[in-house]
KOLDO-266752 format. One line per field, with one value per residue (C-alpha): x, y, z negated. Coordinates in nm, 4 decimals. Layout:
BEGIN
c1 (X,...) $
c2 (Y,...) $
c3 (Z,...) $
***
This chain:
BEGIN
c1 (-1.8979,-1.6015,-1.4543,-1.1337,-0.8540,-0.5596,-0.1262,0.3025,0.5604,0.6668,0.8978,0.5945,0.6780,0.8960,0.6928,0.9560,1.0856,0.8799,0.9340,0.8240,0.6333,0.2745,0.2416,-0.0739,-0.2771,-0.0847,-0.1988,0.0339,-0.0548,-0.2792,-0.6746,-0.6749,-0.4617,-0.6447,-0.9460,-0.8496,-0.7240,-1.0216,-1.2231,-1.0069,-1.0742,-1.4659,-1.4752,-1.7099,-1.5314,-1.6331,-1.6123,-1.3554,-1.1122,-0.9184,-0.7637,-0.5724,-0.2834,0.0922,0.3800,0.4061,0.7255,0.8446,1.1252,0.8438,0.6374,0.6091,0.2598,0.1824,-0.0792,-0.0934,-0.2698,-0.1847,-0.5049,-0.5145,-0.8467,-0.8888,-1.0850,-1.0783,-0.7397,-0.6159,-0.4874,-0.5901,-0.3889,-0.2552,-0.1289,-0.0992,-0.2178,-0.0320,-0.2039,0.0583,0.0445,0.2687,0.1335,0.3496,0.2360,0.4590,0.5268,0.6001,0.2145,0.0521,-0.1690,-0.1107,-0.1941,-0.1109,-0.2325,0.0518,0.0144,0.1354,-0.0958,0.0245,-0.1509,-0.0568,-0.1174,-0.1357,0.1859,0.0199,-0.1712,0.1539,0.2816,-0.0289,0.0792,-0.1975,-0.1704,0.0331,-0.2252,-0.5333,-0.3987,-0.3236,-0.7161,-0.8077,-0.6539,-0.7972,-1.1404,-1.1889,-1.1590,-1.3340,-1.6267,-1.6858,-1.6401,-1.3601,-1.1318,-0.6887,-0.4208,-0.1062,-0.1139,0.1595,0.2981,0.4809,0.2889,0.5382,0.5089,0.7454,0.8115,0.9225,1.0703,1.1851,1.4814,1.6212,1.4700,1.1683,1.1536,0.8349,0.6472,0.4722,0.5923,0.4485,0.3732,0.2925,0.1738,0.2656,0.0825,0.2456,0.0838,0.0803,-0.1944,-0.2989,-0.6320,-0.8529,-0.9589,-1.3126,-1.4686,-1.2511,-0.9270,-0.9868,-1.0114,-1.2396,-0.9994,-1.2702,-1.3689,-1.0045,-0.9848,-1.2997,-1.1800,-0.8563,-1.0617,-1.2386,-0.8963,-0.8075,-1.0614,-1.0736,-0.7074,-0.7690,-1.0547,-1.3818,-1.7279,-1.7474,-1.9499,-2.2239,-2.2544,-1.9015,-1.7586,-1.7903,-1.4679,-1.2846,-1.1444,-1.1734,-0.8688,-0.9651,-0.8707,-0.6258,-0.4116,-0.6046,-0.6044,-0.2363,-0.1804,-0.0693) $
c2 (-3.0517,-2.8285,-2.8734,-3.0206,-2.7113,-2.9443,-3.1338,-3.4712,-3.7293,-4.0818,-4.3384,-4.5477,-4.2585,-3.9697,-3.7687,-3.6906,-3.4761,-3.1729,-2.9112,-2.5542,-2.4799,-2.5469,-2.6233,-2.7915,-2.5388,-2.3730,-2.2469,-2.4699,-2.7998,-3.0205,-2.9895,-3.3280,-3.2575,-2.9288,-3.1013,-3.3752,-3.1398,-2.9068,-3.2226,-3.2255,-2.9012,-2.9239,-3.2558,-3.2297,-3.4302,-3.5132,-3.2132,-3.4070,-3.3935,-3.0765,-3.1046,-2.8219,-2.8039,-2.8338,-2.8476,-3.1178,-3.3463,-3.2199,-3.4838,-3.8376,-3.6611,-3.3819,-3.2268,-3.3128,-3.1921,-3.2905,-3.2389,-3.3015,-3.3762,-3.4446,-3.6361,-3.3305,-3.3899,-3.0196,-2.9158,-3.2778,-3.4607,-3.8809,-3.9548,-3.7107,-3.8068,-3.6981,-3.7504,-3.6670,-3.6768,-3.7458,-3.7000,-3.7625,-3.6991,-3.9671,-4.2406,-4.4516,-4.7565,-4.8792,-4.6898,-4.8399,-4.5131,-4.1392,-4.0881,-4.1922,-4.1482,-4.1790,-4.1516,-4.1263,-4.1655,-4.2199,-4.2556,-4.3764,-4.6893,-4.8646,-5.0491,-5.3706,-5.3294,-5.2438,-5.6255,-5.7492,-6.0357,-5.9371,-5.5562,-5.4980,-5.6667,-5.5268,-5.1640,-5.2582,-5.4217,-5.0694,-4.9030,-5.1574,-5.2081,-4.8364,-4.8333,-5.1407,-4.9661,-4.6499,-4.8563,-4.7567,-4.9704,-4.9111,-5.1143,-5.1711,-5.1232,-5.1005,-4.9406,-5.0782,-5.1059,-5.0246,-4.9956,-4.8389,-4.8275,-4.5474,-4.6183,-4.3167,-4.3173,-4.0427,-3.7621,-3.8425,-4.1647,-4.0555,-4.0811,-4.4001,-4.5823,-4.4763,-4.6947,-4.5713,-4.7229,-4.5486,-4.7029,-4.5925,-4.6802,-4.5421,-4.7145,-4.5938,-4.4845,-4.5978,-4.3413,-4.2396,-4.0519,-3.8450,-3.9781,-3.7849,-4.0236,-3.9949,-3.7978,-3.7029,-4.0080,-4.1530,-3.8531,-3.9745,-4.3030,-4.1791,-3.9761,-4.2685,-4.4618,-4.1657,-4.2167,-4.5669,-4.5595,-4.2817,-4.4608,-4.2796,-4.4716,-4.5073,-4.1890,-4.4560,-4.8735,-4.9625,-5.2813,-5.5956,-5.7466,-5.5093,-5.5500,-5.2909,-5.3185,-5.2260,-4.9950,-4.6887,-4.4582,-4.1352,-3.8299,-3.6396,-3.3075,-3.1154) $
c3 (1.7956,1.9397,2.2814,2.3207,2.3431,2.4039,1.8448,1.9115,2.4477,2.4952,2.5142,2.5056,2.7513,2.5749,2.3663,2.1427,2.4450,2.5092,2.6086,2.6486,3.0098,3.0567,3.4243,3.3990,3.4582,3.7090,4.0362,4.2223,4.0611,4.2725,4.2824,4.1407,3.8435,3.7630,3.7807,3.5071,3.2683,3.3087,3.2465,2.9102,2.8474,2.8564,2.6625,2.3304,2.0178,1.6510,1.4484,1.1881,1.4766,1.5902,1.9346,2.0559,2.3451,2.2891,2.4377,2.7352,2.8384,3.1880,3.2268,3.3038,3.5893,3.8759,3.6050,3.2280,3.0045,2.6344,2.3627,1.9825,1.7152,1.3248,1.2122,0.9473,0.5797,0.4297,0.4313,0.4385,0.7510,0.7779,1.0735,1.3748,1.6943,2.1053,2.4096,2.7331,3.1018,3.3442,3.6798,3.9896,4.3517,4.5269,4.3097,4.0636,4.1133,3.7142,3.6705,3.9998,4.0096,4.0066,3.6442,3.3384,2.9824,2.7037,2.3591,1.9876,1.6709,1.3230,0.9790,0.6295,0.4541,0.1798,0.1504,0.0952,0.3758,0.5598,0.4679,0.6432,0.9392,1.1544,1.1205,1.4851,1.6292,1.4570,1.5623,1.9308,1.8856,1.7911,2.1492,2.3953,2.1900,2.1967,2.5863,2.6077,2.4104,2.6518,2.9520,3.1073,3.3089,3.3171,3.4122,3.2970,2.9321,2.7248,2.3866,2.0266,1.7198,1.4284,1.0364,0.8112,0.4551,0.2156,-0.1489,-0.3317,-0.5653,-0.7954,-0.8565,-0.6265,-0.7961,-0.9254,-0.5634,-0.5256,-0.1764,0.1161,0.4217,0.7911,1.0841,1.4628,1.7580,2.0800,2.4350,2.7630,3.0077,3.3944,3.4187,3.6983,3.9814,3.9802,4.2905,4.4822,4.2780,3.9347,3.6385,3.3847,3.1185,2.9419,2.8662,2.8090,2.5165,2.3540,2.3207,2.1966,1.9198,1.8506,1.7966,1.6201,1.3995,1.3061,1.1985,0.9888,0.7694,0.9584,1.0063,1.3893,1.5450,1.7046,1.7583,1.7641,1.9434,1.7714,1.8726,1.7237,1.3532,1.1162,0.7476,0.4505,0.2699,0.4049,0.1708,0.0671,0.2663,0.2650,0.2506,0.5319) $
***
């Protein structure tokens, strides 16, 4: 397995807002901060995932670190998506904590699997059973769970649709010992969200409560 290096910022928190500047790792950023994203850093994932670092959003919080992944099948990406660690030393009150986790993750479907009722809530299933899996407690969860559809017309009219589901959340992660998270176990459970959405068998015993669809759309090309 390779350790985490640090590929999408939110709305669900403004992720679509990054920007250049990495002060993450910065010599002026606070012990605490350094010490989460170093615990990022050292964090062993499953080898189909690459994690590397990208760009963070500077405009929701004092320090952000992201990271951008792509659940990778050869030279074929299943899903993609990014987690940013936000910090703010003063606290926030919307967060009730001094961190917060937001994140992006995206995959293609089938488009009758797209039309399925119960698909927002399966995904969402997916976020909170993966935490719920590894143990680890947040508060304040939130995030959108939205599918679109692609029909092509013309001279594309060829191309079968194409139907994507985007899970955006943002949750505050509880304080362990000496007020550092556990980040890398928030970015394991993110791979392992990762994962499911893209189609992988779960890396060990998974959590019964949470419901697996049949079926996703073959691997796309990147």
């Amino acid at each position: 397995m390779a350790a985490a290096q640090g590929r999408l910022s939110d709305g669900a928190g403004g992720m679509d807002d990054a920007k250049e500047g990495d002060r993450n790792a910065s010599s002026d950023a606070p012990p605490l901060f350094r010490a989460a994203v170093d615990a990022l850093r050292a964090a062993r994932l499953r080898p189909q995932i690459e994690v590397e670092p990208t760009r963070a959003p500077q405009r929701l919080a004092p320090f952000a670190y992201a990271l951008e992944a792509a659940v990778v099948d050869g030279d074929q990406d299943l899903a993609d998506g990014r987690l940013v660690l936000l910090h703010d030393p003063d606290g926030h009150d919307a967060w009730r904590g001094t961190f917060r986790l937001v994140t992006l993750v995206r995959a293609e479907l089938e488009p009758e699997m797209a039309a399925d009722p119960l698909l927002p809530d399966v995904c969402w299933s997916w976020l909170t059973g993966a935490l719920q899996a590894r143990g680890l407690a947040c508060g304040e969860p939130s995030g959108t769970v939205t599918r679109a559809s692609s029909h092509y017309f013309g001279g594309l009219a060829e191309r079968p649709p194409a139907s994507q589901i985007e899970i955006r959340a943002s949750w505050t992660p509880r304080e362990g010992l000496g007020g550092v998270p556990d980040t890398a176990g928030h970015l394991a459970a993110w791979c392992d969200l990762l994962a499911q959405v893209a189609g992988l068998p779960p890396a060990g015993p998974g959590d019964a409560s949470v419901v697996s669809l049949p079926q996703r759309r073959g691997p796309q090309s990147r």
